[in-house]
C-alpha positions as CSV (number, residue, x, y, z in Angstrom):
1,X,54.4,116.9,115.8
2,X,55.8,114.6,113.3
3,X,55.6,115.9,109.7
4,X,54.3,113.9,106.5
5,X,57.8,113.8,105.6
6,X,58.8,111.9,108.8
7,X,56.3,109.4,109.0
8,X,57.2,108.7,104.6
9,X,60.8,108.0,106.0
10,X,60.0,105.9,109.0
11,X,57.8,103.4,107.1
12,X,60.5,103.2,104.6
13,X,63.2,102.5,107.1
14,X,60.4,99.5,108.7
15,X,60.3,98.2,104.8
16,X,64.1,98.1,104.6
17,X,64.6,96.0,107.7
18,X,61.5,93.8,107.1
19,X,63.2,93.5,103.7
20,X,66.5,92.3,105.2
21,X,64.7,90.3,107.3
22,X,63.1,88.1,104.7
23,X,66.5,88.0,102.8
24,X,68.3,86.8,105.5
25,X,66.1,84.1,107.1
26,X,63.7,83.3,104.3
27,X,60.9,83.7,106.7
28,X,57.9,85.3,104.3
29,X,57.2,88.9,104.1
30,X,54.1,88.8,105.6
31,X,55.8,86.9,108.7
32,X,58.6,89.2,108.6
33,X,56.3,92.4,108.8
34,X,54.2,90.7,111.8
35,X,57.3,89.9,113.7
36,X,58.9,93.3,113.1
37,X,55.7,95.1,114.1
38,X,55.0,93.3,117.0
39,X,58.6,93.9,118.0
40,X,59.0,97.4,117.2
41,X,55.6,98.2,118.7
42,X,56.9,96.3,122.4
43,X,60.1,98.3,122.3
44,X,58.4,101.6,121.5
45,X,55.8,101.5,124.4
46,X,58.4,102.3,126.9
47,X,61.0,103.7,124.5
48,X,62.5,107.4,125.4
49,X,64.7,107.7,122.4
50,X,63.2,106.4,119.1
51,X,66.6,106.8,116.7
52,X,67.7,103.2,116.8
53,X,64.4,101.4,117.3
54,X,64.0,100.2,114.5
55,X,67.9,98.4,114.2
56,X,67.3,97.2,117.5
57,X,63.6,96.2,116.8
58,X,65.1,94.0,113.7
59,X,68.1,92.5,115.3
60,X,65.4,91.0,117.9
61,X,63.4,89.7,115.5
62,X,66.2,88.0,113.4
63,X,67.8,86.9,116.7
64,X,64.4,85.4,117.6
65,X,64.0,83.2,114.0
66,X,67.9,82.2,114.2
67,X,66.9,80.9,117.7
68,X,63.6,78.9,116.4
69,X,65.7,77.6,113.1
70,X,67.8,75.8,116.0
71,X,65.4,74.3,117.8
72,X,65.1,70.6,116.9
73,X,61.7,69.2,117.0
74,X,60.0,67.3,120.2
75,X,61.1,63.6,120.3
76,X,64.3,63.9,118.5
77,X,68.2,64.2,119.2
């Protein structure tokens, strides 16, 4: 059973990288937090070990807005 403790620790960690997040792409924080906890939740579903889920669930995430910042819109080039 996870403590109280635990749980206070993990949700900081998620803040921290949502934080990062919004710092490094200027996406908003509310985007940020959807996109992380959509992410995190996906990876966590099938997930065995849960130590670097939520680095890995971040680096999707900022992976994924780098990617859609690229794209140029339909009907140009």
């Amino acid at each position: 059973m996870i403590s109280h403790f635990e749980k206070c620790k993990e949700a900081a960690r998620h803040e921290r990288a949502i934080g990062a997040l919004t710092q490094r792409t200027g996406v908003s924080l509310a985007e940020a937090r959807v996109l992380f906890d959509q992410e995190f939740a996906r990876l966590a579903r099938g997930a065995t070990v849960h130590s670097y889920l939520v680095t890995r669930a971040a680096s999707n995430v900022l992976t994924a807005l780098r990617g859609k910042r690229c794209e140029l819109p339909s009907g140009t080039a």
